[in-house]
PLY file of the C-alpha trace (Angstrom):
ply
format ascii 1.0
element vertex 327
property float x
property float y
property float z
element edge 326
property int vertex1
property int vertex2
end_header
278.37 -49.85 -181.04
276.72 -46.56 -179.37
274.65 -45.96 -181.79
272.96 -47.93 -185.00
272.78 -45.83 -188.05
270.11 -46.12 -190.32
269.20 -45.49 -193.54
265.38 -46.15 -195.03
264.70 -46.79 -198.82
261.34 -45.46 -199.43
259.12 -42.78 -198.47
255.53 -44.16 -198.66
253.29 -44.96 -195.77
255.59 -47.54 -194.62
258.86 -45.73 -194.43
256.85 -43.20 -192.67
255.98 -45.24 -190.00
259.63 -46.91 -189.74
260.73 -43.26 -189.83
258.36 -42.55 -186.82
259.04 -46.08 -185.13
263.10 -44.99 -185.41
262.56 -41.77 -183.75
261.55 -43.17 -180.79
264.55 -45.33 -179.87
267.31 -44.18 -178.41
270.26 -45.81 -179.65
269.32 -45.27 -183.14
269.54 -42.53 -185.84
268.44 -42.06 -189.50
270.56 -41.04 -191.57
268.78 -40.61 -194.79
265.99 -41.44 -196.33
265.74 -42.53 -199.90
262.93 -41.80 -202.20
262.87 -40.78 -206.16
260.38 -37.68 -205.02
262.62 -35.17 -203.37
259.43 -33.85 -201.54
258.49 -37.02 -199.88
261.73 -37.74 -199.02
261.45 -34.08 -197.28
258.46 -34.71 -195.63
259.75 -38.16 -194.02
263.21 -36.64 -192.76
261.28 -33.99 -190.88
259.67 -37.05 -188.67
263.39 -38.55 -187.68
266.24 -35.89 -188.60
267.86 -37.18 -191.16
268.72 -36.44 -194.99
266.57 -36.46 -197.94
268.90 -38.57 -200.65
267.63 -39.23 -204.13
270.28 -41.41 -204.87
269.62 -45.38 -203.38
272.85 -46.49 -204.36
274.68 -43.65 -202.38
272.93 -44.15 -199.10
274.20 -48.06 -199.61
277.23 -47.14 -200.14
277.91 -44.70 -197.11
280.59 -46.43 -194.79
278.87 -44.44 -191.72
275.72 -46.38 -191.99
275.23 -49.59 -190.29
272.12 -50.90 -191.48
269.37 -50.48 -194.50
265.90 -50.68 -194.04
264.21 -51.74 -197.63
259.97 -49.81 -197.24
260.19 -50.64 -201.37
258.00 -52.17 -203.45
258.45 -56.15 -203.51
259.42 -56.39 -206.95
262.59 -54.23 -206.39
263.64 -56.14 -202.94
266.17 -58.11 -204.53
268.53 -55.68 -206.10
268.80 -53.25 -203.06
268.86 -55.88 -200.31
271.56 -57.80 -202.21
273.43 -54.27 -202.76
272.94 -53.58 -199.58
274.31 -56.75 -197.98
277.43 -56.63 -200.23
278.44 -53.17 -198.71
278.31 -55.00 -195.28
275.06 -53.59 -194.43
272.59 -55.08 -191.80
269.03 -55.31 -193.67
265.13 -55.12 -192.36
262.99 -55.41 -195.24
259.33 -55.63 -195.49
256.76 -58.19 -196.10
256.71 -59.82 -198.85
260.80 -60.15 -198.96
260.09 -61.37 -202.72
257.86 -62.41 -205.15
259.82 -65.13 -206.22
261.09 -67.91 -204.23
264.71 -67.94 -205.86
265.12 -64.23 -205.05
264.29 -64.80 -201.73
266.58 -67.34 -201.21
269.19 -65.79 -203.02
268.86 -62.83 -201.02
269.24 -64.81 -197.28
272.36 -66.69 -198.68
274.07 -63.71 -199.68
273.12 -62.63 -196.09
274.76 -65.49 -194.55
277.91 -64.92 -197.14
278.29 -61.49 -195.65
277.43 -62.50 -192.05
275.07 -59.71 -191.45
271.36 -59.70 -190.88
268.61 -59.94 -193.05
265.22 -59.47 -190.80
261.99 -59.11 -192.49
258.91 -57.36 -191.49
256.68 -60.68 -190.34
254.05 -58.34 -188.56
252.07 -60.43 -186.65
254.59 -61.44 -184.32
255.14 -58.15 -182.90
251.46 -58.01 -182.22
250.16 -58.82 -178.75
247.46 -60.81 -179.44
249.13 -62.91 -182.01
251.98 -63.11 -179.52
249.84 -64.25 -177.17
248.04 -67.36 -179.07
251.36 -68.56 -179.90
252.72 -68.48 -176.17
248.98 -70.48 -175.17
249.90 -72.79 -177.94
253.60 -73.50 -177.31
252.27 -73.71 -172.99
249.42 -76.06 -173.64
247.40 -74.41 -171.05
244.15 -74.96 -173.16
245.13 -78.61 -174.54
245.94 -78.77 -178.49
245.05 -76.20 -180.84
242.56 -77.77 -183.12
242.19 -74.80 -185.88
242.74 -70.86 -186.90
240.66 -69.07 -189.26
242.15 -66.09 -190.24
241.21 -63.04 -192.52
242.70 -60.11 -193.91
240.06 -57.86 -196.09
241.08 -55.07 -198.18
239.81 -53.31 -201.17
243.00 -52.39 -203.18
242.43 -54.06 -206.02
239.03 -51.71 -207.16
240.93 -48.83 -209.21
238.25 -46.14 -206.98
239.54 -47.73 -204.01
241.20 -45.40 -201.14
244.25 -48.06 -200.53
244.74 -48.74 -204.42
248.36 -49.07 -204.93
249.20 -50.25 -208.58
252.04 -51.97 -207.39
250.57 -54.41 -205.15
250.10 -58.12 -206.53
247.61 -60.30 -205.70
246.27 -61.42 -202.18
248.39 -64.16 -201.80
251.81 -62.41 -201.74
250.35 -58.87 -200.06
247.88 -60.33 -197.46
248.27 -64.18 -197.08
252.22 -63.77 -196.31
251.21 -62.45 -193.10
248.83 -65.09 -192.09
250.77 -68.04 -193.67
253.61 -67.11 -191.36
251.49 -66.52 -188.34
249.66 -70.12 -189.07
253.50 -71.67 -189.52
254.70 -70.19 -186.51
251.64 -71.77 -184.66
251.08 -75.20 -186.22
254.41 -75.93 -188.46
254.17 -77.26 -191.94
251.27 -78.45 -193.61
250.68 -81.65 -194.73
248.58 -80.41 -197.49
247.17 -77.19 -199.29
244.53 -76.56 -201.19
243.20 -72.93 -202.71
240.21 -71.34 -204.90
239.79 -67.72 -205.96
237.33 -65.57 -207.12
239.30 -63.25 -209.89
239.51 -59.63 -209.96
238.22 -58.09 -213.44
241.84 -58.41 -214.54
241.60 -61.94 -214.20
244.01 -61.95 -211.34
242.80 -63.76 -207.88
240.77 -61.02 -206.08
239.59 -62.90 -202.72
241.05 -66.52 -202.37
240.39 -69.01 -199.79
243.38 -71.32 -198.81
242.71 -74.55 -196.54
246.09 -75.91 -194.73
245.67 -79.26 -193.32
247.64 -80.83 -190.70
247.50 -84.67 -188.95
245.14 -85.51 -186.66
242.29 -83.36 -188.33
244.14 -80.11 -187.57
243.73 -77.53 -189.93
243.76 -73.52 -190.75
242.39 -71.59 -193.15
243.25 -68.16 -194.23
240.99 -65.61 -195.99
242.54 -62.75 -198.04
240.62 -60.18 -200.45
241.34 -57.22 -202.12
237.63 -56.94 -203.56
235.70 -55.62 -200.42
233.60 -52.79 -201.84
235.74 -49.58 -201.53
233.81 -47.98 -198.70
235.05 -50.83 -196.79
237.62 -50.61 -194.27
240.41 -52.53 -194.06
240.06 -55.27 -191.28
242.04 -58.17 -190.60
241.53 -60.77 -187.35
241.91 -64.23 -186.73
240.02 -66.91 -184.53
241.74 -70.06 -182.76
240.28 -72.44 -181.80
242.00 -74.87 -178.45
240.48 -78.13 -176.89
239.74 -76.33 -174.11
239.16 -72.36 -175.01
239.00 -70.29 -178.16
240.25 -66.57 -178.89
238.79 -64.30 -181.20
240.92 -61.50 -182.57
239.44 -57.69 -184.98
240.63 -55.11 -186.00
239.10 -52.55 -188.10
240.99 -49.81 -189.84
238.47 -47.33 -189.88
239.93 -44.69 -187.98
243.55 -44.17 -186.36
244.24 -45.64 -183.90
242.38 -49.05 -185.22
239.92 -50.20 -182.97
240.72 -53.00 -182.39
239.35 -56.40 -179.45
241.00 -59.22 -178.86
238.28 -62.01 -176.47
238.38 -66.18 -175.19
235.48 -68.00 -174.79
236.15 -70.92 -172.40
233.68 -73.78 -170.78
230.63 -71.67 -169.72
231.95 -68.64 -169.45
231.01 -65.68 -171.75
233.64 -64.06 -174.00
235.54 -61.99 -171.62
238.55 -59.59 -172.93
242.02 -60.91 -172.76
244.45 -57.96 -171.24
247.49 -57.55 -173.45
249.88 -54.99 -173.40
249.43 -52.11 -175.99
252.34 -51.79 -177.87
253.05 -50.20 -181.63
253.85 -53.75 -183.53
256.04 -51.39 -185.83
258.36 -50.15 -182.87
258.38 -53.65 -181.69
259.68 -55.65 -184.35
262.32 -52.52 -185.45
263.67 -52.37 -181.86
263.94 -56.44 -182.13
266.06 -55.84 -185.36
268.38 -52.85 -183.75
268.68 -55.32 -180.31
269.75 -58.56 -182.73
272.68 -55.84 -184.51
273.19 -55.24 -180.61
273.56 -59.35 -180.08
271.11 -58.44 -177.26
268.13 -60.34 -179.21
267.34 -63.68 -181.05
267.37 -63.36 -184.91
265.23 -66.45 -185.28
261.90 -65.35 -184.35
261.82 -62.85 -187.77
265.12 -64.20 -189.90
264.98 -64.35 -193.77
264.06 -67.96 -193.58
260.30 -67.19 -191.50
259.76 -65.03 -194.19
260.68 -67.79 -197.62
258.58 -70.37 -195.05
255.75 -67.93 -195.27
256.27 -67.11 -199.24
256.62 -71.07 -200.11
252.70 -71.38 -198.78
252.02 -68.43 -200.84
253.30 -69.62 -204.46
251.44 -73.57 -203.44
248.50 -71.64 -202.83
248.94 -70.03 -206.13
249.33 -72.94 -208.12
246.60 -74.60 -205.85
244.30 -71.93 -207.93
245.93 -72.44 -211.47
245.67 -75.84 -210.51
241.46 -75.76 -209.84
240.68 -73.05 -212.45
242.24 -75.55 -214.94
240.75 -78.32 -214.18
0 1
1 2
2 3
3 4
4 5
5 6
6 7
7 8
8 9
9 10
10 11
11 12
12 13
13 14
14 15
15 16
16 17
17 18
18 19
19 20
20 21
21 22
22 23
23 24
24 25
25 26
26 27
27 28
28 29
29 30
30 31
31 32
32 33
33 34
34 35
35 36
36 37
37 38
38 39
39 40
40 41
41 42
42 43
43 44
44 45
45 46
46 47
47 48
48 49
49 50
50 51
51 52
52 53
53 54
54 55
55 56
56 57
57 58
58 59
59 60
60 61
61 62
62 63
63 64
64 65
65 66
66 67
67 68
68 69
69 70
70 71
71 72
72 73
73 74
74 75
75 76
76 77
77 78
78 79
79 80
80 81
81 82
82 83
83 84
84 85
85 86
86 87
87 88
88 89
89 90
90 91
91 92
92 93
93 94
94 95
95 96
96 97
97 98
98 99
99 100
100 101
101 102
102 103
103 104
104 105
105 106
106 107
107 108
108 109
109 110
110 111
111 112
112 113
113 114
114 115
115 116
116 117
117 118
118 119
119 120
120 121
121 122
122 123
123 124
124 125
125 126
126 127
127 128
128 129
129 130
130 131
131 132
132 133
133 134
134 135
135 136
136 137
137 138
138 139
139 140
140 141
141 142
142 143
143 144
144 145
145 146
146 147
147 148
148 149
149 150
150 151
151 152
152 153
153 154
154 155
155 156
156 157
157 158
158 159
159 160
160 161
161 162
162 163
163 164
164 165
165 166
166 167
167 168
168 169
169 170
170 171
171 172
172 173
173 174
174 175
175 176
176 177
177 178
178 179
179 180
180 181
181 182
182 183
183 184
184 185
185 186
186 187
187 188
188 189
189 190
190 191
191 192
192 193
193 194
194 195
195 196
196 197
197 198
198 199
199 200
200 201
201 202
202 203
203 204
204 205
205 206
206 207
207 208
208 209
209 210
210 211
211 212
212 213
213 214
214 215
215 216
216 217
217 218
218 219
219 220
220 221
221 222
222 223
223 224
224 225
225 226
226 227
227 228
228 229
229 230
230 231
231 232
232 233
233 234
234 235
235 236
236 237
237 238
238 239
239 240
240 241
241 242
242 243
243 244
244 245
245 246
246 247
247 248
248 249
249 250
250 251
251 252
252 253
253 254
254 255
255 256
256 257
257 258
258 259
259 260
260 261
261 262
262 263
263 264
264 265
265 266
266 267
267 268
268 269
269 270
270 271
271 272
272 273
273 274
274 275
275 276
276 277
277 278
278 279
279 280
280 281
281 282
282 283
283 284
284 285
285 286
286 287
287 288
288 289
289 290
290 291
291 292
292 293
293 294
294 295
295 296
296 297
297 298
298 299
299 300
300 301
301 302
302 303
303 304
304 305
305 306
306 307
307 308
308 309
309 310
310 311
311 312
312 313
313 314
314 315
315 316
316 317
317 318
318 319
319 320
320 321
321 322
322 323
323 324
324 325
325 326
């Protein structure tokens, strides 16, 4: 295969920077990109030469196009990834794959039926830092790793907020996804979970706390909010902490690019930065997906199954806050 023919479903801020991410690689080329507004379908073609199509269902059905590559809101996953994988199409869809664990599953078995791909947008692992912890923690070069605090703190769920998108769900699904599959990918599966939330004025969790513990006195704990006060910025970061060394990980989304620092604190030594290549986490994990239609790449490290891993922690940590608020 020469060339890998795409075709995005959506037009928001994250087909635009697929769109973007696409245009950059070589052996690929979009072919069209979906979206129910014919003028933001426009405006995303002009970033990676392709068609504006109004029509889903005709893009998935075009025998020229290799893959799909679902920027859609979660609830709608399902349909068009299943769709998608019937006509024989490779998928990359973004985080979260589903709402539901039974979609989710549904959709990666009618992956394997097909025997195409279904890859899923599992962020962190295309970013350097991230990367890096988990290469530290698979060497051992700082002993065990003992805990990770992570965060991710938005304001979407304030109707005056800047990144208010009605569609979103609660933190758990949007946010925590991320971090529950970064956490997974470090330290495996928990031997327990428990979860408290304080609740948005539509009585939905708003900022929720989730506490992961592992043997030996391991354990993580991951932050999410989308109640930061609106003139907030978006920031997300993480901290892990090794027998011998931790590393501290910002970034703040005040500005483009993020600024962003990444330090480990050792013995006596002050925090000193930790050099890591600068690389557009986008571009990386959509050239991994292109490479694995290639057979040039391992499908593991971001397969459909990462991504149900990461939702299962999501829906216990769910019912981890039904489960308290009821009580």
């Amino acid at each position: 295969m020469a060339e890998v023919r795409i075709a995005i479903l959506g037009a928001g801020s994250m087909g635009t920077v697929h769109a973007a991410a696409y245009a950059n690689m070589a052996e690929v080329s979009v072919a069209g990109v979906f979206s129910r507004d014919p003028a933001r379908a426009a405006a995303v073609t002009g970033i990676c030469k392709a068609r504006p199509f109004t029509d889903a269902a005709a893009l998935i059905q075009r025998d020229d196009i290799d893959a799909i590559d679902v920027c859609l809101p979660s609830a709608v996953h399902h349909d068009v990834v299943i769709s998608a994988l019937e006509h024989g199409k490779h998928v990359f869809c973004e985080s979260p794959l589903a709402l539901d664990l039974d979609q989710a599953q549904r959709m990666r078995d009618a992956a394997r039926r097909a025997g195409r791909l279904l890859q899923v947008g599992l962020l962190m692992r295309s970013v350097s830092a991230y990367g890096h912890v988990e290469a530290v923690a698979r060497s051992g070069e700082h002993g065990r790793l003992l805990s990770i605090t992570t965060w991710r703190l938005g304001s979407y769920l304030h109707a005056d907020a800047p990144d208010r998108k009605a569609h979103y769900g609660d933190p758990s699904t949007e946010l925590m996804t991320f971090d529950f599959d970064f956490v997974h990918w470090l330290m495996g599966e928990p031997q327990s979970l428990s979860a408290s939330a304080a609740h948005a004025p539509d009585g939905r969790p708003g900022e929720i706390s989730a506490v992961l513990s592992y043997p030996g006195g391991r354990h993580a704990t991951v932050i999410a909010s989308g109640l930061m006060p609106p003139t907030s910025p978006f920031t997300v970061g993480f901290r892990a902490l090794f027998e011998r060394a931790a590393f501290a990980h910002l970034t703040t989304f005040s500005e483009i690019p993020p600024k962003s620092s990444f330090t480990i604190t050792a013995g006596t030594t002050p925090a000193r930065p930790v050099p890591v290549a600068a690389r557009n986490p986008y571009e990386v994990e959509l050239q991994h997906f292109i490479d694995c239609i290639k057979g040039r790449a391992d499908p593991a490290l971001l397969d459909a199954d990462r991504a149900i891993e990461a939702l299962h922690l999501s829906l216990v940590t769910q019912r981890a806050i039904d489960s308290f608020t009821s009580a």
